[in-house]
C-alpha angles and dihedrals in degrees: 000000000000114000111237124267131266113247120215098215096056102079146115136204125223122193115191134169123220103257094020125107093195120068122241091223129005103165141143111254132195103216134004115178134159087076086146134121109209113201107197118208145223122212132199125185121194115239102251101020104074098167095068121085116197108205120189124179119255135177123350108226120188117217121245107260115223114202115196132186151152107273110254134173088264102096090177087130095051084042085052088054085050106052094053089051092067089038115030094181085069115122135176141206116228124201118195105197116202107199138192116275090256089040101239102107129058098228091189141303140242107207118194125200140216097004133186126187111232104175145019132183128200115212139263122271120204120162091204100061138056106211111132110261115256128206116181134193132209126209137197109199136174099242156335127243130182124235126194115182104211083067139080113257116267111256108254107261122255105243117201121208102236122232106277116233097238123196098213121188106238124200115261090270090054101238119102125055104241132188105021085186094069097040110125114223116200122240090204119019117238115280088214141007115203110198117192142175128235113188092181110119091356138337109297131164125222134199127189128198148160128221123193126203133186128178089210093057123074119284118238119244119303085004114141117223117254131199090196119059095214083059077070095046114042101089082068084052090056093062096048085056113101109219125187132248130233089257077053097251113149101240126176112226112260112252137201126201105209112183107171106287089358122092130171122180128204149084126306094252096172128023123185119181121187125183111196108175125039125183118233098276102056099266118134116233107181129020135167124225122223103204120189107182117192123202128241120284111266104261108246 
């Protein structure tokens, strides 16, 4: 026999912050949708043979979930948004609980991580009508995971930290690492690195890339917390700064990026620094780094 379907008007929402028993927000709400996990692909198709498509699967990507109910006293959405406001490092964990038609069963749960809310919206007044006011709130989270409760929970994930693109002072001849104590360690490793070849006055490589910091995202490892996001990025700063030699000739440090099996070595030839969010009082709080590295002048 079958088992019965699911129906999409018996369910609950639980809100619940990491450390805390009670939940932030445990309410009944008319209407949650955006439940949806979206794969991108890649495709590939072999010169000559134009009837073959090569997929390969790219980048997970989790929908926007959208929570609607009646307006009722109980603010504890708009405290939520509150509350975020004054940490932005606060997430939350969401549970959306399909039941049983009469109420009684947990049919399965779709828990979401990390989530942030990233809108909400107060309802609409009209004197003239008599619909129940609806406020709505939208959340971003990390991921979704599906929890059925007839089986043992899943066992948490080992995360691995990944290998941290590093920017590492290296001696004039370029060949010994130099100055561990200047070295830049990425927060968040590059999306993407372009390489690239000038031939003019002799053969040199290139390699663009871009590096993003926030003081609000976790901080990668030994690295101390800043309030100020220039506090993050001054050490790139430090190989974009000419210095003179002892014959008195401006020279750049030489620089290594090391990223796990990958290694480019140069001189920082560009450096853009962008700084996109600031607090109330000026100081800057996230910034992305423009990097051109060029390589080492060919040897005569």
């Amino acid at each position: 026999m079958s088992a019965e379907p699911f129906t999409a008007r018996t369910f609950a929402v639980e809100v619940r912050l990491a450390g805390e028993d009670e939940p932030l927000c445990e309410a009944a709400f008319c209407e949650c949708d955006g439940l949806e996990l979206q794969r991108a692909t890649v495709t590939y198709r072999d010169g000559g043979d134009s009837g073959v498509v090569h997929l390969v699967a790219g980048r997970e990507s989790v929908g926007t979930v959208t929570l609607r109910r009646g307006m009722t006293d109980a603010f504890d959405l708009w405290d939520w948004w509150e509350r975020v406001r004054r940490d932005p490092r606060l997430r939350a964990t969401c549970d959306v609980v399909v039941l049983s038609p009469d109420l009684e069963l947990e049919r399965v749960r779709f828990r979401l991580h990390g989530c942030l809310p990233v809108k909400l919206e107060g309802p609409s007044f009209d004197a003239r009508a008599n619909d129940v006011a609806i406020e709505s709130l939208e959340l971003a989270c990390e991921g979704i995971e599906l929890v059925r409760p007839d089986e043992p929970p899943a066992p948490a994930p080992v995360y691995t930290e990944p290998a941290r693109a590093q920017l590492r002072e290296l001696d004039e001849r370029f060949e010994q690492e130099i100055n561990a104590d200047r070295w830049l360690t990425a927060q968040f490793c590059p999306d993407a690195l372009r390489t690239s070849q000038r031939l003019e006055r002799g053969p040199r490589a290139r390699l663009d890339l871009t590096l993003s910091f926030d003081v609000d995202a976790p901080l990668p490892p030994g690295c101390d917390p800043a309030d100020d996001v220039r506090r993050l990025t001054e050490k790139a700063r430090y190989f974009a700064t000419p210095r003179r030699d002892l014959d008195g000739t401006l020279t750049l440090p030489a620089v290594r990026l090391a990223w796990g099996a990958f290694a480019f070595d140069g001189h920082v030839e560009a450096l853009e620094e962008s700084l996109e969010r600031f607090s109330a009082d000026g100081r800057a709080l996230r910034a992305s780094l423009a990097l051109s590295l060029a390589g080492p002048p060919p040897v005569a």
